[in-house]
C-alpha positions in Angstrom: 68.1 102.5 87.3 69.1 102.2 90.9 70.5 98.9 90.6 72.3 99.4 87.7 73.8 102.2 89.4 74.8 99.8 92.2 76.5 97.5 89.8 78.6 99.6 88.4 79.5 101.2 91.7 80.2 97.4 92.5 82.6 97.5 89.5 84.6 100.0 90.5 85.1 99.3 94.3 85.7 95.6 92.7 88.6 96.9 90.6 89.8 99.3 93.7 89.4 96.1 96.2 91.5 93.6 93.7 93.9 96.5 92.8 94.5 96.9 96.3 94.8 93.2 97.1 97.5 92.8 94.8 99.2 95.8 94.6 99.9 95.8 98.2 101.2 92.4 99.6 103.0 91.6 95.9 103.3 94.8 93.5 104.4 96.9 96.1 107.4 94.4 97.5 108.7 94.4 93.9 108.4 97.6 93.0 110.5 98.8 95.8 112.7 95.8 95.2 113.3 97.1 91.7 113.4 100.5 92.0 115.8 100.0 94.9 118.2 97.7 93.2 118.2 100.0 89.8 119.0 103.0 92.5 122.0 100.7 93.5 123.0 99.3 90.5 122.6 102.5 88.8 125.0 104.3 91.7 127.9 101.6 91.0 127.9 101.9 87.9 128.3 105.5 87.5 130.8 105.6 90.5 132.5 102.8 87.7 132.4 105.1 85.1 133.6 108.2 87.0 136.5 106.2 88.5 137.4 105.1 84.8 137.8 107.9 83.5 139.6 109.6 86.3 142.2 106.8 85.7 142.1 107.5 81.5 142.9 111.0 82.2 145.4 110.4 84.7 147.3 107.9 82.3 147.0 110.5 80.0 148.1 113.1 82.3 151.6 110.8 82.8 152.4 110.4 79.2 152.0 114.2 78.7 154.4 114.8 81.6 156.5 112.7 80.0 157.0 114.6 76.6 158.0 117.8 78.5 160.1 115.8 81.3 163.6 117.5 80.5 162.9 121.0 82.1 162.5 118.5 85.5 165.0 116.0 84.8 167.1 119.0 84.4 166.3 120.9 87.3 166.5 117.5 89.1 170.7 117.2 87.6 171.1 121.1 88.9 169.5 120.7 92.4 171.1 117.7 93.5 174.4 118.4 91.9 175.5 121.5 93.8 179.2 121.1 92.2 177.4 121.5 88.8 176.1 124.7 89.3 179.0 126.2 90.7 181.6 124.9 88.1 178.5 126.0 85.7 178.3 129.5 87.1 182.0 130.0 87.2 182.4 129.3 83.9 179.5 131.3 82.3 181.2 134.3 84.4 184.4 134.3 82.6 183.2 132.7 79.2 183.0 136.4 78.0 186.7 136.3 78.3 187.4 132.2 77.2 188.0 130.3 78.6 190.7 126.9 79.4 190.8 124.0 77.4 190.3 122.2 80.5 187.2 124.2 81.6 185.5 123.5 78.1 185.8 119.6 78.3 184.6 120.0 81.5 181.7 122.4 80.9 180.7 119.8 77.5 180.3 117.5 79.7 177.6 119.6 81.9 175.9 120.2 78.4 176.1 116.8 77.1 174.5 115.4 80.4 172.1 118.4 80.5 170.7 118.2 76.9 171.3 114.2 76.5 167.1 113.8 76.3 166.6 117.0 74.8 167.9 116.3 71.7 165.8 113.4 71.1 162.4 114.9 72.4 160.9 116.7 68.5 158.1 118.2 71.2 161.0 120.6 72.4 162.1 123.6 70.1 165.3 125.0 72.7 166.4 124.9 76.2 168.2 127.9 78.0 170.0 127.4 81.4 170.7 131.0 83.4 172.5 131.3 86.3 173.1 134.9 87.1 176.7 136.4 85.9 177.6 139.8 85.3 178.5 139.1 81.7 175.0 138.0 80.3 176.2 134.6 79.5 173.8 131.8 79.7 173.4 128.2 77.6 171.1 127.0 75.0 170.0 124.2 73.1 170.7 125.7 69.9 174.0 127.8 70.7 175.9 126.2 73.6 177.4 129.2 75.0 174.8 132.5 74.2 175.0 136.1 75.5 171.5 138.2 76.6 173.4 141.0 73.9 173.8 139.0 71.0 171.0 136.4 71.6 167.6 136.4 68.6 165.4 135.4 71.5 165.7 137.1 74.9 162.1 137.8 75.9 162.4 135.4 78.3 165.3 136.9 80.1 162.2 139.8 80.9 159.7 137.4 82.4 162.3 135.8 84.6 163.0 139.6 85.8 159.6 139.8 86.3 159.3 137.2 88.1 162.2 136.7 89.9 161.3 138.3 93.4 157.7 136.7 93.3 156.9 133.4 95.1 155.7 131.3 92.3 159.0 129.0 91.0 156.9 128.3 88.2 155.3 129.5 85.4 154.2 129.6 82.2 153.5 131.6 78.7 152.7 131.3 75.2 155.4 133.4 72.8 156.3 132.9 69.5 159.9 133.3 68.5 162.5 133.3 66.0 165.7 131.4 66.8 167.5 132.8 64.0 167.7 136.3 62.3 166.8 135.0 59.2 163.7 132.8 60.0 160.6 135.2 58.4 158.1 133.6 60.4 158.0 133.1 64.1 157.3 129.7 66.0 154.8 129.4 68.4 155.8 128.0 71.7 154.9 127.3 75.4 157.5 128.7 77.6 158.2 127.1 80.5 160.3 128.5 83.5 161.5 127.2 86.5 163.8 128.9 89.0 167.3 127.6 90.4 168.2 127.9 93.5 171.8 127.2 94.8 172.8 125.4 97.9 172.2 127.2 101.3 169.8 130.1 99.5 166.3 130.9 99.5 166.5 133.9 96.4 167.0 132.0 92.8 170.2 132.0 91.3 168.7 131.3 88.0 166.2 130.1 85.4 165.5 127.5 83.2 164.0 127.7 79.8 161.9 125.4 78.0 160.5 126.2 74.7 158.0 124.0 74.0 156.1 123.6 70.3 152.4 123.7 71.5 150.9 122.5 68.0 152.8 119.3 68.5 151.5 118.9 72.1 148.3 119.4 70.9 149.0 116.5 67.7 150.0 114.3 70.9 147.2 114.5 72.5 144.8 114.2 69.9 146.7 111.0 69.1 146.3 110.2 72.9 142.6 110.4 72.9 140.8 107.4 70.4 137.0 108.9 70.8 137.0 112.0 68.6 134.1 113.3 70.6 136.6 113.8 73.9 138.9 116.4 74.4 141.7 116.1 76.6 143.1 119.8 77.7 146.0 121.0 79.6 144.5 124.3 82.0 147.2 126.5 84.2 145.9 127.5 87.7 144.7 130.8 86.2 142.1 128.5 84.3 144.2 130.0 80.8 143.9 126.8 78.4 147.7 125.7 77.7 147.3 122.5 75.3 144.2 120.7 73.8 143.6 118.2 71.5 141.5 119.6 69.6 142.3 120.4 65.5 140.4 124.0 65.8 140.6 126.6 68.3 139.0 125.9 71.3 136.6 128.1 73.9 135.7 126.9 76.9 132.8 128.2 79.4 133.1 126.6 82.8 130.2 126.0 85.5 132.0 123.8 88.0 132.7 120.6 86.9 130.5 121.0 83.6 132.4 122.6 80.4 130.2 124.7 77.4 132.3 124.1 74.3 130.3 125.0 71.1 126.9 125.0 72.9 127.5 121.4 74.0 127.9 120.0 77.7 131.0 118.1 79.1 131.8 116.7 81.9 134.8 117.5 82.8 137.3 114.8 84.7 140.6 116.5 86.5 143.3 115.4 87.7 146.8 117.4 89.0 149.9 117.7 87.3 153.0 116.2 89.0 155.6 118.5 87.4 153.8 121.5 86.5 150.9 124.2 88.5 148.7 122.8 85.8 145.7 120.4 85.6 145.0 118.0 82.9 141.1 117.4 82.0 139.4 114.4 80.5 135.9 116.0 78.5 133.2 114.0 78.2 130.2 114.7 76.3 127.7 114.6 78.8 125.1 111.8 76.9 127.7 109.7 76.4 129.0 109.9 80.2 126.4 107.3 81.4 125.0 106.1 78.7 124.8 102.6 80.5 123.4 103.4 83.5 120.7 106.2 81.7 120.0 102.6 79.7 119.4 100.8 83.1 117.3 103.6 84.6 115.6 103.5 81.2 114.9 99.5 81.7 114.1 99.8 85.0 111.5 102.6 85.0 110.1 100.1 81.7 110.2 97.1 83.9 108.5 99.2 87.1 105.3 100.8 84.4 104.9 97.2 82.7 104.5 95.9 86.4 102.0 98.0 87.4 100.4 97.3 83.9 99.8 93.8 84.6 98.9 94.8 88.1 96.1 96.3 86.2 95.4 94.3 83.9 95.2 91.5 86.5 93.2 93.7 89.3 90.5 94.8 85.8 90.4 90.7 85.0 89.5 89.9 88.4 87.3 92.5 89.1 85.3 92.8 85.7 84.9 88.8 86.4 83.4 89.6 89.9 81.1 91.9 88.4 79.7 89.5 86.1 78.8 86.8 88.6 77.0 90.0 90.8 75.0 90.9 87.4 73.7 87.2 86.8 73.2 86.8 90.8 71.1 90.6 90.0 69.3 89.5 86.6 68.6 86.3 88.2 66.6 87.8 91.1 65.1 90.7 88.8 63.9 87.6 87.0 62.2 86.1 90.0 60.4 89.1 90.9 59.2 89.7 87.3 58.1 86.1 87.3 60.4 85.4 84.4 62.0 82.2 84.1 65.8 81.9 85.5 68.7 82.0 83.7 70.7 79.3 83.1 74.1 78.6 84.8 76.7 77.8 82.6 77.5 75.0 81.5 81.3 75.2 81.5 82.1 75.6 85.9 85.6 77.5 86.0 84.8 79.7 89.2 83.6 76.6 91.4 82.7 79.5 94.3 81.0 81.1 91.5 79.0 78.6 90.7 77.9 77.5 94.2 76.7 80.5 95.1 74.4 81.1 91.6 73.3 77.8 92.3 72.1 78.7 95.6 70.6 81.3 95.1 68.9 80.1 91.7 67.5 77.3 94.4 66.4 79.9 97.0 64.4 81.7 94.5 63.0 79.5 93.4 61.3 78.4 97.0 61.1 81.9 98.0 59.1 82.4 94.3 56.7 79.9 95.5 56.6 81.0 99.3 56.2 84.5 97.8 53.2 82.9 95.4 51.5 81.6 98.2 51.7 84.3 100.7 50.1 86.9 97.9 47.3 84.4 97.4 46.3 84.0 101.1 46.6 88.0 101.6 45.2 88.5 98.5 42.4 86.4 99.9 41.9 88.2 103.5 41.8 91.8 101.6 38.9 90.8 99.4 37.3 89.4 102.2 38.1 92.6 104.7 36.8 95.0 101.1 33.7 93.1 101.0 33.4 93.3 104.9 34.1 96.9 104.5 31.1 97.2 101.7 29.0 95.7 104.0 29.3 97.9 106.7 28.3 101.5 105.5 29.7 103.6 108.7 26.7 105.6 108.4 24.3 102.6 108.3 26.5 101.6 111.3 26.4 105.2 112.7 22.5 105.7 112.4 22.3 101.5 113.9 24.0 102.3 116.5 22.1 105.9 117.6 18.8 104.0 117.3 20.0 101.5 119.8 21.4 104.5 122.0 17.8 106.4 122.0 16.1 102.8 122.9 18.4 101.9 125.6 17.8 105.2 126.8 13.6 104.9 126.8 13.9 102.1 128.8 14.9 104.1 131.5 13.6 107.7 130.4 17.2 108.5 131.4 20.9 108.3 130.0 22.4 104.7 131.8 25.3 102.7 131.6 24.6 101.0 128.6 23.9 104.5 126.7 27.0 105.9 128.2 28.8 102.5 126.2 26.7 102.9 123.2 28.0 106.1 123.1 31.9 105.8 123.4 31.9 103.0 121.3 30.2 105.2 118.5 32.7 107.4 119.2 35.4 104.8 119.1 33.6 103.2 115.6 33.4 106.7 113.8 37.2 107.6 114.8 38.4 104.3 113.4 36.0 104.3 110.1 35.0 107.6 109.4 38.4 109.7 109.3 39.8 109.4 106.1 43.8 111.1 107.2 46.2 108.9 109.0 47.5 111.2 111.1 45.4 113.0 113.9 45.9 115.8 116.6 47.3 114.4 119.9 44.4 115.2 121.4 42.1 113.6 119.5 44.0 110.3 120.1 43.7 110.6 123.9 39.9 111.2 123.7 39.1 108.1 122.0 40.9 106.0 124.3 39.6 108.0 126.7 36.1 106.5 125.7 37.6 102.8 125.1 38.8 103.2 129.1 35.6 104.1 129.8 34.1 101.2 128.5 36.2 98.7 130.2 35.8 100.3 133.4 32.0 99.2 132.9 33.1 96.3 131.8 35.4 95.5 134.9 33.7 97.2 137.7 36.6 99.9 137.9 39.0 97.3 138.6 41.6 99.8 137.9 42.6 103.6 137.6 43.8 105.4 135.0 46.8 108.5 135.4 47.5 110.4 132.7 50.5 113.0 132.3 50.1 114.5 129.2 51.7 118.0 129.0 49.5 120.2 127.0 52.0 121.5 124.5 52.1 118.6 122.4 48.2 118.6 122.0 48.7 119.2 118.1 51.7 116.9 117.7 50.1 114.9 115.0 50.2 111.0 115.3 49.0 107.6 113.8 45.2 106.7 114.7 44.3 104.3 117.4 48.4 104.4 118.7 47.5 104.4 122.6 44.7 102.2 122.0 46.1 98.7 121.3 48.8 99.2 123.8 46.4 100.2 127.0 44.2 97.1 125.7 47.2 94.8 125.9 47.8 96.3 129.6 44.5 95.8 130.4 44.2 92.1 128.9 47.6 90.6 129.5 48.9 92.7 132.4 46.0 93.4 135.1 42.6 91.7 134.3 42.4 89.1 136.8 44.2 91.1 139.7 43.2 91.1 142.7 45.3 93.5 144.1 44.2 97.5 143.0 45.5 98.2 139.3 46.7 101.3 138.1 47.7 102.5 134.1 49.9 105.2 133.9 49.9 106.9 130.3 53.0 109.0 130.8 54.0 112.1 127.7 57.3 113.7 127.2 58.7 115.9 124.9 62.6 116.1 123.9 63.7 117.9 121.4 62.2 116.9 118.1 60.4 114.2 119.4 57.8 112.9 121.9 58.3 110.0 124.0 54.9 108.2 125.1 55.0 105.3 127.9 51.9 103.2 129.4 53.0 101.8 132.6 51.3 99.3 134.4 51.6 97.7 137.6 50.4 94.2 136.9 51.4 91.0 136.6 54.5 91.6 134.4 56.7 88.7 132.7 59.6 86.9 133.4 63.0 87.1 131.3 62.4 84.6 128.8 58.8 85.3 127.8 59.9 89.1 127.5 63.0 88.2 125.4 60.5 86.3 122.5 58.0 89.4 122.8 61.2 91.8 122.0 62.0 88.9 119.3 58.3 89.0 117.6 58.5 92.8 117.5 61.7 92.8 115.5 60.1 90.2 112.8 56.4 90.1 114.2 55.1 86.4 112.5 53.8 86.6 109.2 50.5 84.6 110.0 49.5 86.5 113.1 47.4 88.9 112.1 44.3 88.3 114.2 44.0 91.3 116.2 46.0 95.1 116.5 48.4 94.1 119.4 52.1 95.3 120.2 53.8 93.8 117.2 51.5 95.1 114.7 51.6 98.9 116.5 55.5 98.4 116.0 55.2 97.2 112.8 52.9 100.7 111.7 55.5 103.0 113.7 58.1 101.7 111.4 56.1 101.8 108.4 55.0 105.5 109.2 58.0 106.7 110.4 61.0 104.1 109.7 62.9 101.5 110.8 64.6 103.3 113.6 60.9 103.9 115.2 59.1 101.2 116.9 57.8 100.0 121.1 60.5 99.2 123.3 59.1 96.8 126.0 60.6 96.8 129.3 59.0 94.3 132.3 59.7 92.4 135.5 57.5 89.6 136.7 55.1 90.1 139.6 56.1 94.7 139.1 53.9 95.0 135.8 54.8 96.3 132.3 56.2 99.7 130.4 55.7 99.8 126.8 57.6 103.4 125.2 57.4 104.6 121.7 59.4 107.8 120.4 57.9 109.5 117.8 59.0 112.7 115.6 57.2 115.6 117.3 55.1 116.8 114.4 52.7 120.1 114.9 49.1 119.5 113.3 47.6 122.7 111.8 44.4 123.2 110.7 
């Protein structure tokens, strides 16, 4: 279950690792790539588009100027033409009363010049030209010569009142009028007024008056604009709409340069007007602004998700075939260690890699299978032997031997003697090791048994050497393997002083830190040299397979990390001709009874 676990975790850190690998040095580059060059592209275009229609509504904005031109091209004739206006002025003043033969050719002329585009222009409905006079005389379109007391229309005369002392020298209103008595229904016009001023002086002297039809300003610009769903409006600097093309009536709700008309967004496109306080707007539904480059966005945002779709795609490919070569490596050694036959590679080699590696590992199974094989058989073989050893000896036939021996020894003498005192801690040592079925003993009980193994080498060896223990009593009950000290004083005693002839001395040195104990046997014997202390340091990392003869450092390691884990274990440290320190660190473990 485990494995299978691992497997898929495999999978997915696969699919991360490959998505990773190729998102990063390849995706990535492209991705910003194209999102940086739609960004671009996108930002052209629509600067494009925006200065295309700024120039469509200002060519617009010229041909509308150009159907109401006469009110300047008239003001333009008075302004520069200060003789004009005077001769003008003069003879509006005494018109009331006639005037000469002479003056009227002369004063034709003026009109003739004045209203020579006028009468041409079917946008403009009349024209008045007032220069102030005491009589009320003033001339029009329609009339020539016209007085403010006998005149149909003279609303304009008001306005120009009105406005006369104010500092705007245009302006502009809607009024509908009747140019003769008899006309039922009035006309609707744009009135347009601009001020005269004579030579030398700042206050006007007049007015002129352009009556302009607005329904067919709003038929020219309709005929102006070719998509129907634009609208091209004339605005005054009071925001009051003046012309539109639109057929119906139109209302307009502003929010900078965005225009509500009929629940539906514009965007609106301004530009001045030349001749008039006005401004001429270009509306443009706002879908159909930038259509194009909402396409490209569109394309590019396609192009950028189908990218990171074959990035996926590619990453999943990779990765799911990564995971298959790890499940046939995993079935194939789940096969060797059920002792089930090994799959077969394939036969068709497309992953080359792949294929090696199966192969090798197919190849070192298969040896390790029969290495494996062999090794069970030969410690299959030992373990039967050491069971049937372990039938033979009964401990308590061996106990009750070795007591019978101890009582004879001792009648020999009629008192206790060396070789009862050995008989003795060897019982001792014989029922600790057999007779104790737990692993894990008090402390104390440890140090007692190899109390009684010290003792007997100390027969043995004619006290060749002392013994100093430092055991603090606190960790007394610290529970620990059996026969730990043991093997490591015997391999001091054996391999570091028999033989000296200088005095020997074992130090078994106990400290406590923390949560664990730290236990160190210290001799001062012969020691070893750097290379021969370098292989023991080797065999206790991977103690030899086959050397198994007798409990010795490697196979006290070998328990510690068994019992306790692989961080646990003897640490040897030595110097040739100073002797030998073997420490262990153990968890410090209370035993409770």
């Amino acid at each position: 279950m485990a494995c299978t676990e691992w497997i898929e975790a495999m999978r997915k850190r696969f699919f991360l690792h490959h998505l990773l690998l190729f998102m990063v040095p390849v995706m990535i580059p492209v991705l910003l790539l194209g999102i940086l060059s739609g960004y671009i592209m996108n930002r052209q275009v629509r600067q494009e588009i925006d200065l295309r229609n700024i120039e469509k509504v200002s060519s617009y904005a010229l041909k509308t100027e150009a159907l109401i031109s006469d009110l300047e091209q008239i003001n333009v004739s008075l302004s520069h033409n200060p003789t004009i206006t005077v001769r003008l002025k003069s003879v509006l003043s005494r018109s009331s009363k006639g005037i000469s033969g002479a003056d009227y050719e002369i004063v034709n002329a003026i009109i003739d010049l004045l209203y020579s585009s006028t009468n041409y222009n079917v946008n403009v409905a009349s024209l008045y030209v007032y220069l102030t006079n005491s009589s009320g005389q003033f001339i029009s379109s329609t009339n020539r010569f016209s007085s403010l007391s006998f005149f149909q229309d003279i609303d304009w005369y008001d306005s120009y009142l009105e406005h006369k002392d104010k500092p705007e020298l245009v302006w502009t209103e809607f009024r509908n009028i009747r140019p003769f008595s008899f006309q039922e229904d009035p006309i609707r016009v744009l009135t347009i007024y601009r001020k005269i001023f004579s030579s030398g002086k700042s206050d006007s002297d007049g007015v002129l008056v352009l009556n302009v039809h607005a329904q067919q300003i709003n038929r020219s610009l309709a005929d102006l604009v070719a998509n129907e769903r634009e609208l091209l409006l004339v605005a005054g600097s009071d925001g009051q709409l003046i012309f539109h093309s639109s057929k119906e009536p139109v209302k307009i709700v502003w929010d900078g340069n965005i225009a509500t008309v009929d629940g539906i967004q514009f965007r609106s496109y301004a530009v001045p007007s030349e001749l008039q306080p006005w401004e001429y707007h270009l509306l443009i539904p706002q879908s159909d602004v930038y259509v194009v480059p909402n396409v490209l966005s569109r394309l590019t945002l396609i192009l950028v998700l189908v990218t990171l779709l074959v990035g996926l795609m590619i990453s999943y490919y990779v990765a799911n075939r990564n995971y298959g070569e790890i499940r046939s490596i995993v079935e194939t050694i789940d096969n060797a260690k059920a002792g089930k036959d090994l799959p077969k590679l394939p036969s068709e080699h497309r992953d080359v890699y792949g294929f090696i590696v199966r192969n090798l590992i197919a190849s070192f199974l298969r040896n390790d299978y029969l290495s494996v094989q062999l090794s069970e058989r030969r410690y299959h073989m030992r373990t039967l032997e050491l069971l049937a050893l372990q039938s033979q000896l009964n401990p308590h036939f061996l106990f009750n031997t070795m007591e019978t021996i101890y009582w004879r020894t001792m009648a020999l003498t009629g008192k206790p003697n060396e070789a009862t005192s050995m008989i003795e801690n060897l019982s001792d040592i014989l029922r600790y090791a057999l007779d104790s079925e737990e692993s894990l003993v008090p402390f104390q009980e440890e140090v007692v048994i190899t109390r009684s193994y010290l003792d007997i080498q100390r027969f043995r060896y004619k006290d060749a050497f002392t013994v100093v223990w430092q055991i603090p009593s606190t960790v007394e009950h610290v529970r620990v393997m059996k026969l730990l000290l043991q093997p490591i004083v015997e391999n001091s005693i054996y391999h570091g002083i028999r033989g000296l002839e200088r005095p020997a001395q074992i130090t078994i040195q106990v400290k406590e830190r923390d949560s664990h104990i730290r236990i160190a046997v210290i001799d001062n014997g012969r020691g070893m040299d750097a290379i021969r202390l370098q292989q023991l340091r080797k065999e206790l990392k991977n103690p030899p397979v086959e050397k198994a003869n007798h409990i010795g450092l490697a196979n006290t390691s070998k328990r510690l990390q068994l019992q306790y884990g692989s961080a646990y274990g003897l640490q040897v440290h030595s110097h040739e001709g100073l002797g030998t320190c073997v420490v262990m660190r153990i968890p410090s473990t209370r035993y409770e009874k």
